[in-house]
N, CA, C and O atoms as CSV, one atom per row, in Angstrom:
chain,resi,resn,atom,element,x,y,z
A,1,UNK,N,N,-48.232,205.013,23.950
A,1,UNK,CA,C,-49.407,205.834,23.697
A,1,UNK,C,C,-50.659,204.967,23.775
A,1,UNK,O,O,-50.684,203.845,23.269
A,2,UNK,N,N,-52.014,205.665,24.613
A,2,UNK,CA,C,-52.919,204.679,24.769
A,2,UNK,C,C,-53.580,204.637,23.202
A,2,UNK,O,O,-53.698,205.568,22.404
A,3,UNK,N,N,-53.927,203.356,23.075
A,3,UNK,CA,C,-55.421,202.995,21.736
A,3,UNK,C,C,-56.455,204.216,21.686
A,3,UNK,O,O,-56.314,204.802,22.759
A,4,UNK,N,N,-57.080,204.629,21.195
A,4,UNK,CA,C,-58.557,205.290,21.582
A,4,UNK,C,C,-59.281,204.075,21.318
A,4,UNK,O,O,-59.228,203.198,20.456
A,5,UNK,N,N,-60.101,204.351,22.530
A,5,UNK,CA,C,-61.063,203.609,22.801
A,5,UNK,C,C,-62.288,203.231,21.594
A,5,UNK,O,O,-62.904,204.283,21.422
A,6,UNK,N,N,-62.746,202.374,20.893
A,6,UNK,CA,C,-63.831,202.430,20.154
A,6,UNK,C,C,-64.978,201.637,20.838
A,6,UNK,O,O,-64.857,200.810,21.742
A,7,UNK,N,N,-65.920,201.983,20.329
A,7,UNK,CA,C,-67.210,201.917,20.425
A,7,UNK,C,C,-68.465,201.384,19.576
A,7,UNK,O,O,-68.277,201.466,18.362
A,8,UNK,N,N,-69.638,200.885,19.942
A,8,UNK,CA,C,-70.589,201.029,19.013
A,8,UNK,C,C,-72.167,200.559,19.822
A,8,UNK,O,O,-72.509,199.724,20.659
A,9,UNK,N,N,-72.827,201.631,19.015
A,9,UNK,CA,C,-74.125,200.989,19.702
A,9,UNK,C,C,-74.837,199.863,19.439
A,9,UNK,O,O,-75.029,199.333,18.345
A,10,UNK,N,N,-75.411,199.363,21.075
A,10,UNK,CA,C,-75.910,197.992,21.295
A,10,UNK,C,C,-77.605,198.415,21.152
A,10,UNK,O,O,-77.844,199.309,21.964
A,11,UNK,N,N,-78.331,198.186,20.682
A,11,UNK,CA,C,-80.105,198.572,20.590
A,11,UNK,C,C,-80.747,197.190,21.040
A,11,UNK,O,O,-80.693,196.149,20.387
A,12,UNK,N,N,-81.415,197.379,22.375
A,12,UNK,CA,C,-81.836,196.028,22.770
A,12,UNK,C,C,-83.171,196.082,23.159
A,12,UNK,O,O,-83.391,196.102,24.370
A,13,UNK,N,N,-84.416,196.120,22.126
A,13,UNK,CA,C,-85.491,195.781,22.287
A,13,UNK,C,C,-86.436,194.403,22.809
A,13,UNK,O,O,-86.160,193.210,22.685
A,14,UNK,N,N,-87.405,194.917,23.311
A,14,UNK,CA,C,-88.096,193.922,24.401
A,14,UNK,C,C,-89.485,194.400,24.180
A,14,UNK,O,O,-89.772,195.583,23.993
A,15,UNK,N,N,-90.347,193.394,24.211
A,15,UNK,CA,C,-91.970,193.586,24.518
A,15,UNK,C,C,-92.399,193.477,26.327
A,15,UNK,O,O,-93.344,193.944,26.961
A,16,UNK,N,N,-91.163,192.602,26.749
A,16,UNK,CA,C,-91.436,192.670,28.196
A,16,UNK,C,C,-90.204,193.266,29.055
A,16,UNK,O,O,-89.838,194.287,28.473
A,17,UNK,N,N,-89.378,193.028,30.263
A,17,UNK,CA,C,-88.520,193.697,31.157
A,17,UNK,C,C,-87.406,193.627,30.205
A,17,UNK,O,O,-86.587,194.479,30.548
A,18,UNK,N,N,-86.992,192.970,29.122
A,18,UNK,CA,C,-85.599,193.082,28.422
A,18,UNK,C,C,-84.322,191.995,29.249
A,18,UNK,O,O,-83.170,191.607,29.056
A,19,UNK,N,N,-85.393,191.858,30.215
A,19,UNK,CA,C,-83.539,191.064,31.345
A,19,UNK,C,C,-82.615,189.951,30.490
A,19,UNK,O,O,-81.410,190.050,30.260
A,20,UNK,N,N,-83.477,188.909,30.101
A,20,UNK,CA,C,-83.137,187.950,29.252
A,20,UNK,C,C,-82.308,188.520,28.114
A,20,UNK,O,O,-81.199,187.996,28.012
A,21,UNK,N,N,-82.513,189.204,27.484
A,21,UNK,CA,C,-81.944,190.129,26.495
A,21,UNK,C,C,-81.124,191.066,26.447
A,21,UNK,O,O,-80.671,191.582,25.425
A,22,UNK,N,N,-80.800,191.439,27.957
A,22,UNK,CA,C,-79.830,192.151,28.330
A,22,UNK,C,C,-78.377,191.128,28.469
A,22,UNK,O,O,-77.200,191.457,28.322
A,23,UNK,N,N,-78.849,190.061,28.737
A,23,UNK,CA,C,-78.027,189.581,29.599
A,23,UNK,C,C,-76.918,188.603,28.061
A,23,UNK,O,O,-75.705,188.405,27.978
A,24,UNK,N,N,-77.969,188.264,27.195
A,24,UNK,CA,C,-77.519,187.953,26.048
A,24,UNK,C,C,-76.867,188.890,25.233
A,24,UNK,O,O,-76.105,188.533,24.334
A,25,UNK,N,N,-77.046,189.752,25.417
A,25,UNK,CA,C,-76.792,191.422,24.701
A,25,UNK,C,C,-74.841,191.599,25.353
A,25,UNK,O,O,-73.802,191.748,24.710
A,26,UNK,N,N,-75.018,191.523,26.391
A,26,UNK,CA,C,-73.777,191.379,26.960
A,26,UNK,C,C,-72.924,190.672,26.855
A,26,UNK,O,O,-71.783,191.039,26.574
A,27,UNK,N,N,-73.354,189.184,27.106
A,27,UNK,CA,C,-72.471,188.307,26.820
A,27,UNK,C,C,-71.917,188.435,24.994
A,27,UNK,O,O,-70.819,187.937,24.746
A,28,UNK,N,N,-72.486,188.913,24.142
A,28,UNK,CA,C,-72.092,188.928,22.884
A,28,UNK,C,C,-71.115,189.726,23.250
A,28,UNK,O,O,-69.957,189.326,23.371
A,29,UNK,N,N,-71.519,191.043,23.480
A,29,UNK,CA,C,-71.121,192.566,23.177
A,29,UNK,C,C,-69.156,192.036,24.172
A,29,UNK,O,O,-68.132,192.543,23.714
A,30,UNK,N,N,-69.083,191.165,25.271
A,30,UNK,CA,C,-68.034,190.666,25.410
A,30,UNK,C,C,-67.240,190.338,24.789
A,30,UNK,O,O,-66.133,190.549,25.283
A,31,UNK,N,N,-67.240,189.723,23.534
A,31,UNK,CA,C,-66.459,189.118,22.847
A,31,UNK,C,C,-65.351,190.074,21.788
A,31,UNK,O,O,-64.262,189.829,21.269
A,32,UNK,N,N,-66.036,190.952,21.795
A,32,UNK,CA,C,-65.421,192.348,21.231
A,32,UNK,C,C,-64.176,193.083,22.632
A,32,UNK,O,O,-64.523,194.096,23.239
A,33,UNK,N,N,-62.896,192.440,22.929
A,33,UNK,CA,C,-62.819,193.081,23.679
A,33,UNK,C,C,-62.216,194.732,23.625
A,33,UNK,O,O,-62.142,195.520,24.568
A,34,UNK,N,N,-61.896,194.905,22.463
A,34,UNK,CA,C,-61.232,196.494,22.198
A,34,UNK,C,C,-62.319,197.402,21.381
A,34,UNK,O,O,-62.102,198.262,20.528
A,35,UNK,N,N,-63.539,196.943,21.908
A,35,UNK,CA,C,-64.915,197.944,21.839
A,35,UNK,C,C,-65.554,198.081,22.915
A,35,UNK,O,O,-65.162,197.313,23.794
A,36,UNK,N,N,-66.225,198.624,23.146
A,36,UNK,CA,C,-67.155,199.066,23.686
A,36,UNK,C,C,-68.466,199.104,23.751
A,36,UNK,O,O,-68.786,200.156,23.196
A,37,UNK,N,N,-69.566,198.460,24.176
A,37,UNK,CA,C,-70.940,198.709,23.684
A,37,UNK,C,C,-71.735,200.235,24.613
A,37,UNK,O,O,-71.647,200.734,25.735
A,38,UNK,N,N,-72.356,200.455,23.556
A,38,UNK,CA,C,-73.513,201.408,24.298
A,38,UNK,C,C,-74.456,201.258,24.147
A,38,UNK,O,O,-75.059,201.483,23.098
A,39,UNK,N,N,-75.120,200.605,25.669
A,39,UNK,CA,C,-76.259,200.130,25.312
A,39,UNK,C,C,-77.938,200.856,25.318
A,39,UNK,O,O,-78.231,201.427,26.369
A,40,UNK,N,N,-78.508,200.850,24.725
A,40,UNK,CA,C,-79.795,201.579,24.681
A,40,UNK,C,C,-81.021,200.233,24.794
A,40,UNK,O,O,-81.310,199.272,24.082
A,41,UNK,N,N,-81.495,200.769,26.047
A,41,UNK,CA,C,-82.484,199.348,25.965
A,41,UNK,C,C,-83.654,199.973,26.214
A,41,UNK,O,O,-83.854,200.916,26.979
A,42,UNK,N,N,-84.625,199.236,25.334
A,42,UNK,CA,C,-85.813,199.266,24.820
A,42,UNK,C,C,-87.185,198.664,25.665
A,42,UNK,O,O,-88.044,198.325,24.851
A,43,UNK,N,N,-87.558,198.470,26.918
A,43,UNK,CA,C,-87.761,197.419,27.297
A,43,UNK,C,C,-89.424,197.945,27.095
A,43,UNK,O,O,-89.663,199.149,27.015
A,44,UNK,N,N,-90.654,196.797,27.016
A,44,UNK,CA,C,-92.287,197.006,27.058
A,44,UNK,C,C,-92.087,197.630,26.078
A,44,UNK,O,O,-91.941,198.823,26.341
A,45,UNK,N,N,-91.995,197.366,24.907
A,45,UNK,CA,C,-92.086,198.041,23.380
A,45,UNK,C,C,-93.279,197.361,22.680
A,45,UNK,O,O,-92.991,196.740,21.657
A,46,UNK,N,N,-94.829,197.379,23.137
A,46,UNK,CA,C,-95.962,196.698,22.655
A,46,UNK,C,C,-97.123,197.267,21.574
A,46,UNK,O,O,-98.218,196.749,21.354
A,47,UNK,N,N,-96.443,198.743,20.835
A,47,UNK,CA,C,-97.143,199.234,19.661
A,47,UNK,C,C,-96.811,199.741,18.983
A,47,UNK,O,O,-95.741,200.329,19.143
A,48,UNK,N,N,-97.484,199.830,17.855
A,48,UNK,CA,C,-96.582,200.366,16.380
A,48,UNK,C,C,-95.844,201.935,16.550
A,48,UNK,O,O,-94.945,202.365,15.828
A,49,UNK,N,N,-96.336,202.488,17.440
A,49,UNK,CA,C,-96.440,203.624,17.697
A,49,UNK,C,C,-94.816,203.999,18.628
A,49,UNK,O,O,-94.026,204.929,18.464
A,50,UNK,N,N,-94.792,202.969,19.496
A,50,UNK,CA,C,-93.352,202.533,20.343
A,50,UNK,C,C,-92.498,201.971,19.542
A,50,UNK,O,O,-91.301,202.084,19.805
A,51,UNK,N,N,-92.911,201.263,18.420
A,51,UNK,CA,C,-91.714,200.648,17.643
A,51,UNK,C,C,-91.366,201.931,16.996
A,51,UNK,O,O,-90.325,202.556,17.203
A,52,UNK,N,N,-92.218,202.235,16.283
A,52,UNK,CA,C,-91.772,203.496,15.194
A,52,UNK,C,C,-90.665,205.084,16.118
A,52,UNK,O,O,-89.671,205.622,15.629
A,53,UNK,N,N,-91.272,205.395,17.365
A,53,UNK,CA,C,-89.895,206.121,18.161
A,53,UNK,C,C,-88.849,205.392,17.870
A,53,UNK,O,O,-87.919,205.773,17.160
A,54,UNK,N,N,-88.972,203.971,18.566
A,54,UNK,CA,C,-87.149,203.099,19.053
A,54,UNK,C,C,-86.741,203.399,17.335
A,54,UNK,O,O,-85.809,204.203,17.345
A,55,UNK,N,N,-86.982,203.162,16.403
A,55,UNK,CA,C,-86.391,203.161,15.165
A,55,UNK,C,C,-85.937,204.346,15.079
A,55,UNK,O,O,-84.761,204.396,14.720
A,56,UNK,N,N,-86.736,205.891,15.395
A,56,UNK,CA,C,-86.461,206.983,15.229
A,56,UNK,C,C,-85.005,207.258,15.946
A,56,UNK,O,O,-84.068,207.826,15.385
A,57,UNK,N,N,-84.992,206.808,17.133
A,57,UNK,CA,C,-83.743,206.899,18.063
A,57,UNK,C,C,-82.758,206.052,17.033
A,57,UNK,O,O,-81.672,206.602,16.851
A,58,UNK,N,N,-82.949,204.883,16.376
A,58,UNK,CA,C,-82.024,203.846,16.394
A,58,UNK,C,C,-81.103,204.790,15.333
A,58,UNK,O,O,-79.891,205.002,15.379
A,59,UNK,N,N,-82.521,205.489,13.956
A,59,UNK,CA,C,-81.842,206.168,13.295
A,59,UNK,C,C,-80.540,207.222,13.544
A,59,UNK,O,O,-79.559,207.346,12.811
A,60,UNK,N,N,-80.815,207.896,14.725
A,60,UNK,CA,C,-80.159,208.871,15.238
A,60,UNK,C,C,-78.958,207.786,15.808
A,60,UNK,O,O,-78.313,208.233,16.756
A,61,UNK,N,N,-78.771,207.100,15.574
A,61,UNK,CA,C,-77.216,206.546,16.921
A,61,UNK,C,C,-77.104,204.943,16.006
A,61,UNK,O,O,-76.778,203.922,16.612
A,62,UNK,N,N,-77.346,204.932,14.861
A,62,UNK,CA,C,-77.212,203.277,14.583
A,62,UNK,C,C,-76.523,202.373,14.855
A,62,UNK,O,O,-75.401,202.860,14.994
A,63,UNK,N,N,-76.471,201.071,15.068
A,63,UNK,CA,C,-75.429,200.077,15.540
A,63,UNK,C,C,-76.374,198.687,15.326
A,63,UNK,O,O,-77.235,198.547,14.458
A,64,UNK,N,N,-75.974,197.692,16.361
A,64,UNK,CA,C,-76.636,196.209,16.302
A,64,UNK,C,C,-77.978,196.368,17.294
A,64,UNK,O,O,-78.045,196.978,18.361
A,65,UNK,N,N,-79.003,195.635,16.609
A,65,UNK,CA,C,-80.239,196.035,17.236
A,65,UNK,C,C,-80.455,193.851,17.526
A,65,UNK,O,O,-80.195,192.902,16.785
A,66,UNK,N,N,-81.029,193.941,18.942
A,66,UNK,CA,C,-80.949,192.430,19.646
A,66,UNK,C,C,-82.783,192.744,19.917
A,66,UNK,O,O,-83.220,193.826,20.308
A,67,UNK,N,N,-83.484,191.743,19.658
A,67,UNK,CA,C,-85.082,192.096,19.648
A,67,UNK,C,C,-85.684,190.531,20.460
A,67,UNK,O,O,-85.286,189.473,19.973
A,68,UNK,N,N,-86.408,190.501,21.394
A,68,UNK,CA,C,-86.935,189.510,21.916
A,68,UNK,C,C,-88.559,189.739,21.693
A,68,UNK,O,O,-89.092,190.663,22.306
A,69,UNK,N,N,-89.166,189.089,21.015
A,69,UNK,CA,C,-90.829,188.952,21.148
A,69,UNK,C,C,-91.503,187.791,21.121
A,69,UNK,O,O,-92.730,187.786,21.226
């Protein structure tokens, strides 16, 4: 019988393209191999106004949040 698959969300905020942070985001999220990440990326997040949505979302779906500024 297969495992079910698990999961969890990855939240990867950025003030600029996120690449760097993606790429670190991944290599973690690897090490987990009988999960899954889902990733939600955040990228040009430069006002209070943009932070305060991504939190609103983060609320709705919580998991590990990875932040580069």
């Amino acid at each position: 019988m297969n495992k079910p698959q698990s999961f969890f969300h990855l939240h990867l905020i950025s003030d600029a393209t996120g690449e760097t942070l993606l790429a670190a985001g991944r290599a973690a999220s690897a090490q987990y191999k009988d999960a899954r990440a889902i990733e939600h990326i955040y990228p040009l997040i430069r006002t209070e106004k943009q932070v305060t949505k991504v939190f609103e979302d983060i609320e709705e779906e919580p998991g590990i949040i990875l932040y580069t500024v």
